[in-house]
CHARMM-style PDB file with segment names, atoms N, HN, CA, C and O in Angstrom:
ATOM      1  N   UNK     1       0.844  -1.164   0.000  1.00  0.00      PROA
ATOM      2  CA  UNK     1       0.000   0.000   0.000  1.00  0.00      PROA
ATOM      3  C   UNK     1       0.898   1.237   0.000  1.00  0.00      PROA
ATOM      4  O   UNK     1       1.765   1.381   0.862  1.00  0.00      PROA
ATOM      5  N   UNK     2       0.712   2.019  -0.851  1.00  0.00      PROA
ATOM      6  HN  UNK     2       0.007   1.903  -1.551  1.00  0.00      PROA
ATOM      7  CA  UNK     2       1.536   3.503  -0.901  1.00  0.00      PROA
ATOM      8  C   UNK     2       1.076   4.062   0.348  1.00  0.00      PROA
ATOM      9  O   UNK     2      -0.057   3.838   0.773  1.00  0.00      PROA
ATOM     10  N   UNK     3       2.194   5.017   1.143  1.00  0.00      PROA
ATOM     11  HN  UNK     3       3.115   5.199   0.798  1.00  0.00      PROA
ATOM     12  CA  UNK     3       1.775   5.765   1.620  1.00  0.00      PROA
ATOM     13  C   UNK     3       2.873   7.017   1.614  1.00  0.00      PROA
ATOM     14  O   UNK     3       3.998   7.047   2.113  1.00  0.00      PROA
ATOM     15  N   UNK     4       2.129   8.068   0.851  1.00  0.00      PROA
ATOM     16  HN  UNK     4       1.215   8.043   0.445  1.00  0.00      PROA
ATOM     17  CA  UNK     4       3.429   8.628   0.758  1.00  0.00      PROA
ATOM     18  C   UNK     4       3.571   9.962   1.722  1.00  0.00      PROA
ATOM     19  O   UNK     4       4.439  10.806   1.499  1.00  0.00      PROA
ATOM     20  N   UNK     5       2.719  10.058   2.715  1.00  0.00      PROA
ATOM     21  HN  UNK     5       2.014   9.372   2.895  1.00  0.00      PROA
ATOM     22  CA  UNK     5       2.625  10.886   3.956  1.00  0.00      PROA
ATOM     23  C   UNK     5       3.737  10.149   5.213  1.00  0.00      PROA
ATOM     24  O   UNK     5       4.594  10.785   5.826  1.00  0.00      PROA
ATOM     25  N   UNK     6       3.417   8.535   5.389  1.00  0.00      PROA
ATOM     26  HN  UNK     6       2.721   8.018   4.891  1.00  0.00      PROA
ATOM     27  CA  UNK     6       4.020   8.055   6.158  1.00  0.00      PROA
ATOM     28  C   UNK     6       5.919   7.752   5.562  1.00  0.00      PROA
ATOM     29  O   UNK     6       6.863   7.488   6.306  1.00  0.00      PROA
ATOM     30  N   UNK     7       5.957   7.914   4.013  1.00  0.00      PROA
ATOM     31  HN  UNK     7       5.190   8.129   3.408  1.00  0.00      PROA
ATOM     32  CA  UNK     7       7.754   7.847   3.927  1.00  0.00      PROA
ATOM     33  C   UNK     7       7.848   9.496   3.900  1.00  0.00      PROA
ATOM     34  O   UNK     7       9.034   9.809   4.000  1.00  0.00      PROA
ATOM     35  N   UNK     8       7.174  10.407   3.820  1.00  0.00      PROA
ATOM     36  HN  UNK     8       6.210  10.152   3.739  1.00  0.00      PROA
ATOM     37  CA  UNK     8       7.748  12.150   4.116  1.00  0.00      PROA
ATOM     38  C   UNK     8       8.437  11.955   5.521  1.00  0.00      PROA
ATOM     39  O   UNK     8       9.651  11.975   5.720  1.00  0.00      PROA
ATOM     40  N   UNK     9       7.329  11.739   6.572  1.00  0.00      PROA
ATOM     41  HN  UNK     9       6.343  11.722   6.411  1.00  0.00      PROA
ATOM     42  CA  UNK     9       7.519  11.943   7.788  1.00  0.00      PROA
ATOM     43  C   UNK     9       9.140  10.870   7.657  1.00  0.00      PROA
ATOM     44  O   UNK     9      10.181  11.493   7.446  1.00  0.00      PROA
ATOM     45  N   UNK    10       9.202   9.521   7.780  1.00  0.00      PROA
ATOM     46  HN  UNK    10       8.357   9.015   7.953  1.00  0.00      PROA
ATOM     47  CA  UNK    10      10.420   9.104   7.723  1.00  0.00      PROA
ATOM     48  C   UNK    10      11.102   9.610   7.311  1.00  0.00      PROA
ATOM     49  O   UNK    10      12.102   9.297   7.958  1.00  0.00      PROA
ATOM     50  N   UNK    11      11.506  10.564   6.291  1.00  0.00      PROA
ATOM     51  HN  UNK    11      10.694  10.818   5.766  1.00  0.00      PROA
ATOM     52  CA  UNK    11      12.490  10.941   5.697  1.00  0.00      PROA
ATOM     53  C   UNK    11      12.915  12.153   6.465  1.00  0.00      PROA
ATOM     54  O   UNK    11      14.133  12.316   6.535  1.00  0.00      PROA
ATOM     55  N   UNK    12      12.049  13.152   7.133  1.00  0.00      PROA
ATOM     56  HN  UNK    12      11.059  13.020   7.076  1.00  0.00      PROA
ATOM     57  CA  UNK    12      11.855  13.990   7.893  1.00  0.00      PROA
ATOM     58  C   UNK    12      12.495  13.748   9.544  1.00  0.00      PROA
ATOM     59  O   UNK    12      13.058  14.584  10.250  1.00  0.00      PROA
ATOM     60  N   UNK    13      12.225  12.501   9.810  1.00  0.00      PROA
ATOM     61  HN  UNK    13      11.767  11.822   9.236  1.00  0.00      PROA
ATOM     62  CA  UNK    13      12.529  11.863  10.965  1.00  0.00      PROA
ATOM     63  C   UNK    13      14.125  11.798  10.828  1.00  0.00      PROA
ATOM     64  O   UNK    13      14.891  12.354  11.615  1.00  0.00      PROA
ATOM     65  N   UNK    14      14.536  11.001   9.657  1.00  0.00      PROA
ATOM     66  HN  UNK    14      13.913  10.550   9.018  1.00  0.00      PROA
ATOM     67  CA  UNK    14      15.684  10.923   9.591  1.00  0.00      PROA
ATOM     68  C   UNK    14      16.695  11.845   9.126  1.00  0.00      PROA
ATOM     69  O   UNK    14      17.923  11.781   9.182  1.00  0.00      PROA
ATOM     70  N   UNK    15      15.745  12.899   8.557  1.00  0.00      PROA
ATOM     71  HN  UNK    15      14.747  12.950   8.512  1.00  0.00      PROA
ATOM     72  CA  UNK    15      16.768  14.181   8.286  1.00  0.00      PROA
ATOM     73  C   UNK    15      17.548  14.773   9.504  1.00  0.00      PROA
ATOM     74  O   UNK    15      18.729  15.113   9.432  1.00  0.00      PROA
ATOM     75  N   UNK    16      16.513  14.898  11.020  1.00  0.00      PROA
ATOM     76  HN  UNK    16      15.553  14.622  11.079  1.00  0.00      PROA
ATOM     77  CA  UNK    16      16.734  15.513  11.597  1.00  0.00      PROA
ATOM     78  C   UNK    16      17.577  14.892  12.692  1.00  0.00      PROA
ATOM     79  O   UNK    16      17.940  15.557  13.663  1.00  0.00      PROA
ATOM     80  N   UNK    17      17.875  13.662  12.539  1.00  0.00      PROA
ATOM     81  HN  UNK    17      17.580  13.122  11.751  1.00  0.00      PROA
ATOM     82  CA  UNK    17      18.957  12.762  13.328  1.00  0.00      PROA
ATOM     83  C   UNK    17      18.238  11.847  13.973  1.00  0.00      PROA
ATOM     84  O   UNK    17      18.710  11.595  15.082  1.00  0.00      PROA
ATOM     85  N   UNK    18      17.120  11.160  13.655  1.00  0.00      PROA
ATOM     86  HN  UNK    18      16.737  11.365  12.755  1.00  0.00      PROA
ATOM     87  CA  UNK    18      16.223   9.691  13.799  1.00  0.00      PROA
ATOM     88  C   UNK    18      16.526   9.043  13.142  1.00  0.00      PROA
ATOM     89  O   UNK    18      15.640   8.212  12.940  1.00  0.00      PROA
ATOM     90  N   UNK    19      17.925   8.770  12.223  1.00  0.00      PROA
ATOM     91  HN  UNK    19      18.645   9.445  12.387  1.00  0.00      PROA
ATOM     92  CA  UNK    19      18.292   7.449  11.468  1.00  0.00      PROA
ATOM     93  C   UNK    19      18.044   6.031  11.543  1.00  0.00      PROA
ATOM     94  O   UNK    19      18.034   5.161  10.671  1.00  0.00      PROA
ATOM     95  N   UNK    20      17.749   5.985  13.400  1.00  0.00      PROA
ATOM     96  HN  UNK    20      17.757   6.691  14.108  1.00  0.00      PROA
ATOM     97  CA  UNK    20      17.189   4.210  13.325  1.00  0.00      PROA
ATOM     98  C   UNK    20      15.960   4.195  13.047  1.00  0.00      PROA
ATOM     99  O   UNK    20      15.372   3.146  13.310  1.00  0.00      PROA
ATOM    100  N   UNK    21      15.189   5.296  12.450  1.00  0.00      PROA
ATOM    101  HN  UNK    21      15.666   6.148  12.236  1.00  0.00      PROA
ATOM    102  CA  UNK    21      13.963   5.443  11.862  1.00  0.00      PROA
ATOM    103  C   UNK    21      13.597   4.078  10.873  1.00  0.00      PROA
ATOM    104  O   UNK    21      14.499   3.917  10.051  1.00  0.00      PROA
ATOM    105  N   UNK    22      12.892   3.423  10.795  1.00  0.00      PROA
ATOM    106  HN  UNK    22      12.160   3.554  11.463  1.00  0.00      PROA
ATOM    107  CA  UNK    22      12.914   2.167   9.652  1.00  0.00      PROA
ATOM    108  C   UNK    22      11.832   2.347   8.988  1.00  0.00      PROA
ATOM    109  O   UNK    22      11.904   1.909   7.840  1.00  0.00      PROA
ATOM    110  N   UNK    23      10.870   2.815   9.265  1.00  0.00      PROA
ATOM    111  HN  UNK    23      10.811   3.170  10.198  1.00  0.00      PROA
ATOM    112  CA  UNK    23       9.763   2.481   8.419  1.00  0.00      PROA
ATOM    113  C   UNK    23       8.430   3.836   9.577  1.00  0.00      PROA
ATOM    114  O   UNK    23       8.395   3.877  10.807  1.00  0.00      PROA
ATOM    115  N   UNK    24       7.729   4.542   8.790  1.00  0.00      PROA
ATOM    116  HN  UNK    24       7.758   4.509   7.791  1.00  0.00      PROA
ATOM    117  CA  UNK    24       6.557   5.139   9.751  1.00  0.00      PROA
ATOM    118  C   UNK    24       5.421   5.009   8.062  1.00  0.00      PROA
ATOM    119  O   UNK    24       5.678   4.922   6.861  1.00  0.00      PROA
ATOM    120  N   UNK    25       3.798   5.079   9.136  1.00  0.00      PROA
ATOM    121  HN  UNK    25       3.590   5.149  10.112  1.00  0.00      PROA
ATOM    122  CA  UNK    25       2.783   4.665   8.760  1.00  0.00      PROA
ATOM    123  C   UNK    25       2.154   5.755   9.316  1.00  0.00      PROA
ATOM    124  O   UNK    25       2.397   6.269  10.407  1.00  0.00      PROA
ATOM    125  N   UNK    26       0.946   6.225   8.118  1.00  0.00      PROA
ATOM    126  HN  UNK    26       0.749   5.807   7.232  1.00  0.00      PROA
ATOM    127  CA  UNK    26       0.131   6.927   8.529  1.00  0.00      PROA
ATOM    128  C   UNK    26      -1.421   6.575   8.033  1.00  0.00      PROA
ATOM    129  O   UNK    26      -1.676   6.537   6.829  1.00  0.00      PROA
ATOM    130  N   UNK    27      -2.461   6.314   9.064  1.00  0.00      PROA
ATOM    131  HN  UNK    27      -2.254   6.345  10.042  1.00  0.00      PROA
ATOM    132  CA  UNK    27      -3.497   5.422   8.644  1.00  0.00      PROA
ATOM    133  C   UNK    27      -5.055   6.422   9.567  1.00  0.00      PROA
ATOM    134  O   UNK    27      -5.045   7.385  10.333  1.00  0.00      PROA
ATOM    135  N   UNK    28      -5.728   5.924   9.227  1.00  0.00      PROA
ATOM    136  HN  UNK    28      -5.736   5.140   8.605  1.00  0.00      PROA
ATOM    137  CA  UNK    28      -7.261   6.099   9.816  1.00  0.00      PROA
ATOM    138  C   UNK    28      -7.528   5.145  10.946  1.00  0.00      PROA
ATOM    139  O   UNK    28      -7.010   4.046  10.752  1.00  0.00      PROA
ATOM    140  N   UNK    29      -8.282   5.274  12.227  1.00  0.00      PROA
ATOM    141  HN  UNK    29      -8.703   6.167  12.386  1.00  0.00      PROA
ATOM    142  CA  UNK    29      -9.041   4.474  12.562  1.00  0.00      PROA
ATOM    143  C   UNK    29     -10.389   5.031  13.075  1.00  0.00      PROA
ATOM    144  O   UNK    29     -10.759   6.163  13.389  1.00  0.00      PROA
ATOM    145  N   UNK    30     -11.176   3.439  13.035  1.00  0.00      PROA
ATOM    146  HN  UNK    30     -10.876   2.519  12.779  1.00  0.00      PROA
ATOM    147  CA  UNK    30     -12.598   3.645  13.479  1.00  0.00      PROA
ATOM    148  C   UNK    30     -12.793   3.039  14.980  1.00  0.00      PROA
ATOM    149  O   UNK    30     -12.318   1.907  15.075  1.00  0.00      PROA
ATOM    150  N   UNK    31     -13.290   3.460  15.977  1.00  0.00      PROA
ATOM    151  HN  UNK    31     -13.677   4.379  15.899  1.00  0.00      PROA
ATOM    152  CA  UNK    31     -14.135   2.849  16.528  1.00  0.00      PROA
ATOM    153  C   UNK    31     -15.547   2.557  17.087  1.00  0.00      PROA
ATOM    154  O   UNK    31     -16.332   3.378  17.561  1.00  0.00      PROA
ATOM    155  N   UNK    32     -15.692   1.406  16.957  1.00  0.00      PROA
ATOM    156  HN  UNK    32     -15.055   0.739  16.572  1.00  0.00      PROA
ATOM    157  CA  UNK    32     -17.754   1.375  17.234  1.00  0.00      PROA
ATOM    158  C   UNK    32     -17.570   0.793  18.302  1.00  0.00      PROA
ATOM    159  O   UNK    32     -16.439   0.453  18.647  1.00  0.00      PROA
ATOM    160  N   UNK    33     -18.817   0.528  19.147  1.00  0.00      PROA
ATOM    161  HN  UNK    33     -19.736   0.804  18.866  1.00  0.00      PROA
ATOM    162  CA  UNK    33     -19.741   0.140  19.801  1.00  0.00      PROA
ATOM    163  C   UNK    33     -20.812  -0.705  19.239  1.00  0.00      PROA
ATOM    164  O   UNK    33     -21.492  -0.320  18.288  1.00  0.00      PROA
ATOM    165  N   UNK    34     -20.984  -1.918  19.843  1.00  0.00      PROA
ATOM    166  HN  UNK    34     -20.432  -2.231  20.615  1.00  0.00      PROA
ATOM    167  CA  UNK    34     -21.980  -3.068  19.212  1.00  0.00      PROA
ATOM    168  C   UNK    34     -22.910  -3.472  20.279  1.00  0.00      PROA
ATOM    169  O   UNK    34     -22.715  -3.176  21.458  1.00  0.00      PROA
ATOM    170  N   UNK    35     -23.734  -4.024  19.939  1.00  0.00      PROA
ATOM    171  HN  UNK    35     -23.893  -4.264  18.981  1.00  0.00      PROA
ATOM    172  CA  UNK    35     -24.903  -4.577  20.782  1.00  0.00      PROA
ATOM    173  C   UNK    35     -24.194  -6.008  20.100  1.00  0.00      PROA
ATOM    174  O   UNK    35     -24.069  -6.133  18.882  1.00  0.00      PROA
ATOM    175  N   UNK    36     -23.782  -6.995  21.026  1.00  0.00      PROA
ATOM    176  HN  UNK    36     -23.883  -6.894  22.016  1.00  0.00      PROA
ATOM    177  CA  UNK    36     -23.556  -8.265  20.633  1.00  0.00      PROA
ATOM    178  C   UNK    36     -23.342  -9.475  21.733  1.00  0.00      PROA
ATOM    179  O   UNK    36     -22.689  -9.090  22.703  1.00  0.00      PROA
ATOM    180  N   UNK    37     -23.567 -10.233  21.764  1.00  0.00      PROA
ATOM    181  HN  UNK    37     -24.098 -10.545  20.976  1.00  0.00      PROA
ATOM    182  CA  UNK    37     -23.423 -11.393  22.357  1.00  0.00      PROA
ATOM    183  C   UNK    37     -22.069 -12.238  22.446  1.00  0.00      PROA
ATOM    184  O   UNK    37     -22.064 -13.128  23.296  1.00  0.00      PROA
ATOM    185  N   UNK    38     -20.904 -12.064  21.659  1.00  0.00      PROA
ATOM    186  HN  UNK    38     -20.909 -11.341  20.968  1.00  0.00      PROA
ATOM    187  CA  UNK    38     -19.524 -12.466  21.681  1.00  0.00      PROA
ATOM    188  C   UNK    38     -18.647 -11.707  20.468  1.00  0.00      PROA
ATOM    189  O   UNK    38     -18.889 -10.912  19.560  1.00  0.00      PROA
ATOM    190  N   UNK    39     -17.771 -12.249  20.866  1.00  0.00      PROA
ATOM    191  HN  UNK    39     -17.574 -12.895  21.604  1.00  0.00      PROA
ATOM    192  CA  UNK    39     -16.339 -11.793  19.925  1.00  0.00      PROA
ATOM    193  C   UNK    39     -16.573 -11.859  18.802  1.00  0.00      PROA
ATOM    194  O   UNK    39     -16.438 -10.965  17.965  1.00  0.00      PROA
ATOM    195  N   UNK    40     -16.993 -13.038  18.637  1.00  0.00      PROA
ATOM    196  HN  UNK    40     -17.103 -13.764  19.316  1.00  0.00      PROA
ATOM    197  CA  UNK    40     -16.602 -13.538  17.474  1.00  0.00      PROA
ATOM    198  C   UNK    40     -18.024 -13.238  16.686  1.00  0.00      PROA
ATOM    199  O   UNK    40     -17.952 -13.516  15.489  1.00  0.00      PROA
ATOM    200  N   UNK    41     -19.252 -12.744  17.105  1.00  0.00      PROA
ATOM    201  HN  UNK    41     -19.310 -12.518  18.077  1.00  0.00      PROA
ATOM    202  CA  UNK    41     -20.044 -11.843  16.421  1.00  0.00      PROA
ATOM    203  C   UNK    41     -19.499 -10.299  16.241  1.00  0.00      PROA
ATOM    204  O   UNK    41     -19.639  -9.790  15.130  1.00  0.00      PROA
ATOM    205  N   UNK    42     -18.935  -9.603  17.204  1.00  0.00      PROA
ATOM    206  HN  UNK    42     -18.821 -10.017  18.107  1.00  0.00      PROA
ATOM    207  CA  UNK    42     -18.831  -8.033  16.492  1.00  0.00      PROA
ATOM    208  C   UNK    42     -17.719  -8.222  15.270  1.00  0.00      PROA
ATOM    209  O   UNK    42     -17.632  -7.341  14.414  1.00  0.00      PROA
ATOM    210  N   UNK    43     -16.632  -9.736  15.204  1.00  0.00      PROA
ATOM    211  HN  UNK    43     -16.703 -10.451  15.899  1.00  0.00      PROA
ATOM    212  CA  UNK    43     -15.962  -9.508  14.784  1.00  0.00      PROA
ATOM    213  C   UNK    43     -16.346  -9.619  13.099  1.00  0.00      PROA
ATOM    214  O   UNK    43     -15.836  -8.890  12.247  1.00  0.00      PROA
ATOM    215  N   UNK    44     -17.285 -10.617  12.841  1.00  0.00      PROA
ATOM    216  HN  UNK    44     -17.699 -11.209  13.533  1.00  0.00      PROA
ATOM    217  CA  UNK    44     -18.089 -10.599  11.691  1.00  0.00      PROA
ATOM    218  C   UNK    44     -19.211  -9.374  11.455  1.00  0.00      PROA
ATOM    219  O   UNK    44     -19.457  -9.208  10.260  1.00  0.00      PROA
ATOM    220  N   UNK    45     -19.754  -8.710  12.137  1.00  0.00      PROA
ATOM    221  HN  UNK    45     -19.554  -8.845  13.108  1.00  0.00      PROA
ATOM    222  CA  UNK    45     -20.449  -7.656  11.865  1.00  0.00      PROA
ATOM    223  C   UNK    45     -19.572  -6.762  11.395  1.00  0.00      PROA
ATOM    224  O   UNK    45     -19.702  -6.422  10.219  1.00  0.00      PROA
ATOM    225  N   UNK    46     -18.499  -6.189  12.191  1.00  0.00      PROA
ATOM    226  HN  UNK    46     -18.393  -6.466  13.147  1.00  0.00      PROA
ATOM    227  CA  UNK    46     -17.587  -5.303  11.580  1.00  0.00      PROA
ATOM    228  C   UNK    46     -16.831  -5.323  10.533  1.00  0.00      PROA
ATOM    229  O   UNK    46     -16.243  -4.362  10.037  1.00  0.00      PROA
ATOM    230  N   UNK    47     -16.836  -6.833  10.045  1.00  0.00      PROA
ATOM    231  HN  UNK    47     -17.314  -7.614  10.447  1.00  0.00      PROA
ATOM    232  CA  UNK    47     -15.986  -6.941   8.649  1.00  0.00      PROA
ATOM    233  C   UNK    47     -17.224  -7.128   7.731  1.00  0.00      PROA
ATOM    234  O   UNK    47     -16.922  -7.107   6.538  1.00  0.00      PROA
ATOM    235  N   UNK    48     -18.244  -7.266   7.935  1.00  0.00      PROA
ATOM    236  HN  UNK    48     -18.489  -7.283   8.904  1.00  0.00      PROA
ATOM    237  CA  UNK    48     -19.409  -6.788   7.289  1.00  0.00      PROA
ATOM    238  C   UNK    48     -19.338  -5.590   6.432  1.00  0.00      PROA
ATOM    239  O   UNK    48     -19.261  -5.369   5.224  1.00  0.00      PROA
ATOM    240  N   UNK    49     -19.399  -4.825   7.637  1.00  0.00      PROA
ATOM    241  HN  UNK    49     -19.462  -5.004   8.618  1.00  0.00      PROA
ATOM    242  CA  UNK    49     -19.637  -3.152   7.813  1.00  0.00      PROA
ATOM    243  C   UNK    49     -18.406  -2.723   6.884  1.00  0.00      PROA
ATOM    244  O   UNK    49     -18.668  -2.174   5.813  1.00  0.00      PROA
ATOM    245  N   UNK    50     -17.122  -2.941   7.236  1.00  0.00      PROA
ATOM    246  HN  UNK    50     -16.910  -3.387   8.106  1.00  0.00      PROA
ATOM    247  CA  UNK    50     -15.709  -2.953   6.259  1.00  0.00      PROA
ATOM    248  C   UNK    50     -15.864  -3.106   5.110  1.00  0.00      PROA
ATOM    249  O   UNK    50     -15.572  -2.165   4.371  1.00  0.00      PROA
ATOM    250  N   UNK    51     -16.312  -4.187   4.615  1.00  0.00      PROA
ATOM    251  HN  UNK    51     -16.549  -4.951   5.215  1.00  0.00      PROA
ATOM    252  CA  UNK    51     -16.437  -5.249   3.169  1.00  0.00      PROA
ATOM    253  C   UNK    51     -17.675  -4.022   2.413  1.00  0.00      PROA
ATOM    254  O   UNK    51     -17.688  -3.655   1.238  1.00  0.00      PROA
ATOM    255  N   UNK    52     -18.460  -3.667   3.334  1.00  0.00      PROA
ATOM    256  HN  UNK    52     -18.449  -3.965   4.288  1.00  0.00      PROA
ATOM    257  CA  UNK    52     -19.531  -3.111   2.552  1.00  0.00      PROA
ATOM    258  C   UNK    52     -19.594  -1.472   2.360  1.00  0.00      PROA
ATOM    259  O   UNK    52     -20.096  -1.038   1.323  1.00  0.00      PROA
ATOM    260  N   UNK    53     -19.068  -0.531   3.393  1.00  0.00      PROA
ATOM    261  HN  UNK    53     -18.660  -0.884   4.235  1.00  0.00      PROA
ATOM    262  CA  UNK    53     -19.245   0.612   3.160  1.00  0.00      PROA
ATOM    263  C   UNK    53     -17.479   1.327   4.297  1.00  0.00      PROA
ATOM    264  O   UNK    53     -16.846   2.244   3.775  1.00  0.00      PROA
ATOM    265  N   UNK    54     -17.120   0.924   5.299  1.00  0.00      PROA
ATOM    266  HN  UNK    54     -17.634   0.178   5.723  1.00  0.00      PROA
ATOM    267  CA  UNK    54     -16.043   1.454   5.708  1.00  0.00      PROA
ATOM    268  C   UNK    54     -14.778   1.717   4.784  1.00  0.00      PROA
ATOM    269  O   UNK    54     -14.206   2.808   4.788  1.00  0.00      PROA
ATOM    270  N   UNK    55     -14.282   0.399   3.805  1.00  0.00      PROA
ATOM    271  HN  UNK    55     -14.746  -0.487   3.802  1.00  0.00      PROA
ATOM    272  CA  UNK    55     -13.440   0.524   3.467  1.00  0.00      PROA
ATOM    273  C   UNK    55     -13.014   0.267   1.917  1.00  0.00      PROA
ATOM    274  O   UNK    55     -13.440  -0.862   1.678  1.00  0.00      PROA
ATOM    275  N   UNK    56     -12.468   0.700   0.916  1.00  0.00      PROA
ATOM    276  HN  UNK    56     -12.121   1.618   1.109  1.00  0.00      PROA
ATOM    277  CA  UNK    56     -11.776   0.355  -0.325  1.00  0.00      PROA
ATOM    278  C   UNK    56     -11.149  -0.495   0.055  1.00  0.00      PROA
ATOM    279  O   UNK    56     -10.491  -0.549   1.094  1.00  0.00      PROA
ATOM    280  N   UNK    57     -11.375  -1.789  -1.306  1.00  0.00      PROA
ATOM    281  HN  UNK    57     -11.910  -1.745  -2.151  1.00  0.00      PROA
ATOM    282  CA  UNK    57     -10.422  -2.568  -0.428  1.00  0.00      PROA
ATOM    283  C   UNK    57      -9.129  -2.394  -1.953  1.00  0.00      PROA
ATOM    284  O   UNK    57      -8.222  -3.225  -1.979  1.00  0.00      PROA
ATOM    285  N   UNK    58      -9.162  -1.722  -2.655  1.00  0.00      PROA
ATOM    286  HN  UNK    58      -9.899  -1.047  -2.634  1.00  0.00      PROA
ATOM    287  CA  UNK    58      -8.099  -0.936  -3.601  1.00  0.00      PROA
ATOM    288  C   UNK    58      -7.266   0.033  -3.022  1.00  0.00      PROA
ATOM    289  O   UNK    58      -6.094   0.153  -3.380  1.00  0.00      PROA
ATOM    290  N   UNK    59      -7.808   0.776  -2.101  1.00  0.00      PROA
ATOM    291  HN  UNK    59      -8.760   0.678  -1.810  1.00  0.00      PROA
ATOM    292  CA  UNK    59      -6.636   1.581  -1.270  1.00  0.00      PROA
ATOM    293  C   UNK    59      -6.471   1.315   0.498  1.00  0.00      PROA
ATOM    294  O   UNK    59      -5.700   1.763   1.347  1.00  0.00      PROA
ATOM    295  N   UNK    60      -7.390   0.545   0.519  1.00  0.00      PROA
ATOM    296  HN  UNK    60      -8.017   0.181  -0.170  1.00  0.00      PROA
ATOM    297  CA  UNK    60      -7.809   0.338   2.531  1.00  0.00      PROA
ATOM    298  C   UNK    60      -7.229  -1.029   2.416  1.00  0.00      PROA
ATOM    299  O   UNK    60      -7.194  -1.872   1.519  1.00  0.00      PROA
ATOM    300  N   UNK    61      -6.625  -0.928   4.082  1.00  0.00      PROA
ATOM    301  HN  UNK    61      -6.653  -0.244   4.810  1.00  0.00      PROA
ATOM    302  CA  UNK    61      -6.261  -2.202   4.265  1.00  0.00      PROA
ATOM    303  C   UNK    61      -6.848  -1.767   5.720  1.00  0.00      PROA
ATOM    304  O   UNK    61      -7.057  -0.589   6.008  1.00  0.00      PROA
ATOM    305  N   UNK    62      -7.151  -3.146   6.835  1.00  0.00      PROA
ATOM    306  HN  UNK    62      -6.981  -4.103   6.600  1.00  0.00      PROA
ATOM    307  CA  UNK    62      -8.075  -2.673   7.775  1.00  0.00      PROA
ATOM    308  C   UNK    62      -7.933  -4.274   8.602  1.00  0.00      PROA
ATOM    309  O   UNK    62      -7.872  -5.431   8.188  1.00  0.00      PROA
ATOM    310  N   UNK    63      -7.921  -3.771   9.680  1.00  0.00      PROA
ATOM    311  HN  UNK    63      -7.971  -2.831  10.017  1.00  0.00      PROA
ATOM    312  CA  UNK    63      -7.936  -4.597  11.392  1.00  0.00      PROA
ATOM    313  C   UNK    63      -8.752  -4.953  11.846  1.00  0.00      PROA
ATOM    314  O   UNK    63      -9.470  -3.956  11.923  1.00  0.00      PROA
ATOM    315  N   UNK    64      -9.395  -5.946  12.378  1.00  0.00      PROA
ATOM    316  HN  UNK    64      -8.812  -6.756  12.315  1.00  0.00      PROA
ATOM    317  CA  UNK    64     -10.087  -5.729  13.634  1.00  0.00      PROA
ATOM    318  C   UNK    64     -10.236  -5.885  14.875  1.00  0.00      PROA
ATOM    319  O   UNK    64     -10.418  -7.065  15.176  1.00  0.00      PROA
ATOM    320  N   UNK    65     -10.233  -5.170  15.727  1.00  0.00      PROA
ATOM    321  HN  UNK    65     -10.085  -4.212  15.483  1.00  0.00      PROA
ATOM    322  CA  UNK    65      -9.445  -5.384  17.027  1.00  0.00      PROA
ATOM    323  C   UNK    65     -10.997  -5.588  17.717  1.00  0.00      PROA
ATOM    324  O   UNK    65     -11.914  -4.966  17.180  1.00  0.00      PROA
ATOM    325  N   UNK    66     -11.337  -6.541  19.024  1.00  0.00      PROA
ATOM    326  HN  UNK    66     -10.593  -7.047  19.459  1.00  0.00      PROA
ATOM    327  CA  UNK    66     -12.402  -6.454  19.613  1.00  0.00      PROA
ATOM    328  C   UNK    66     -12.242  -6.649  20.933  1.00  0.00      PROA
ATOM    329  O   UNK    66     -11.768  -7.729  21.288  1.00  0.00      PROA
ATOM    330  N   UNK    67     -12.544  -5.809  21.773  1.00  0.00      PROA
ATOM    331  HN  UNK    67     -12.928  -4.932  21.484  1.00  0.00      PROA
ATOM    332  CA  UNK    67     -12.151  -5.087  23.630  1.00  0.00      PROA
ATOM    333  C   UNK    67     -13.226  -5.564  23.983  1.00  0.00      PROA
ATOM    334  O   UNK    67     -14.223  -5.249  23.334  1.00  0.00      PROA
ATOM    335  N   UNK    68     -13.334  -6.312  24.921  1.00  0.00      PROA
ATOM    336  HN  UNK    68     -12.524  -6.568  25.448  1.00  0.00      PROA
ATOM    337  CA  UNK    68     -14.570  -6.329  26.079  1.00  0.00      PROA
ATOM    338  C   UNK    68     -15.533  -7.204  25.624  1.00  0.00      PROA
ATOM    339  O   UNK    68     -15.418  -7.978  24.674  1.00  0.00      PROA
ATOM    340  N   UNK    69     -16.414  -7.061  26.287  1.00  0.00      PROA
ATOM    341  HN  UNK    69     -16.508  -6.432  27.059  1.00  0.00      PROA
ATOM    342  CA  UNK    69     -17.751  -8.441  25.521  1.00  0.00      PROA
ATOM    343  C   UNK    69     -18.438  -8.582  27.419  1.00  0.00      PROA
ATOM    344  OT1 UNK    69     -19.368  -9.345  27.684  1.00  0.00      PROA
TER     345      UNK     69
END
């Protein structure tokens, strides 16, 4: 995935004497709130929700992390 905000900043990093700089990323996140019964339901609702309207999957690449239950 290009990102050409996250190699500025590296290059920026390392201009200014951050040379063990290796790699920086610059990305979006979402978080929701679900009405659900387990994990492993918000975790299919949300890649639902992803697959269908959150994300391109031509320029998005995307996680899903799920806290609590």
């Amino acid at each position: 995935m290009l990102d050409p905000e996250g190699k500025a900043i590296k290059k920026s990093l390392q201009k200014v004497g951050f040379e063990d700089v290796e790699d920086a990323r610059v990305g979006k996140q979402i978080k929701l709130r679900l009405k659900a019964e387990s994990k492993e339901e918000v975790r299919s609702e949300v890649d639902k929700m992803c697959k269908k309207i959150l994300a391109n999957p031509v320029i998005h690449q995307y996680n899903i992390k799920v806290e609590g239950i």
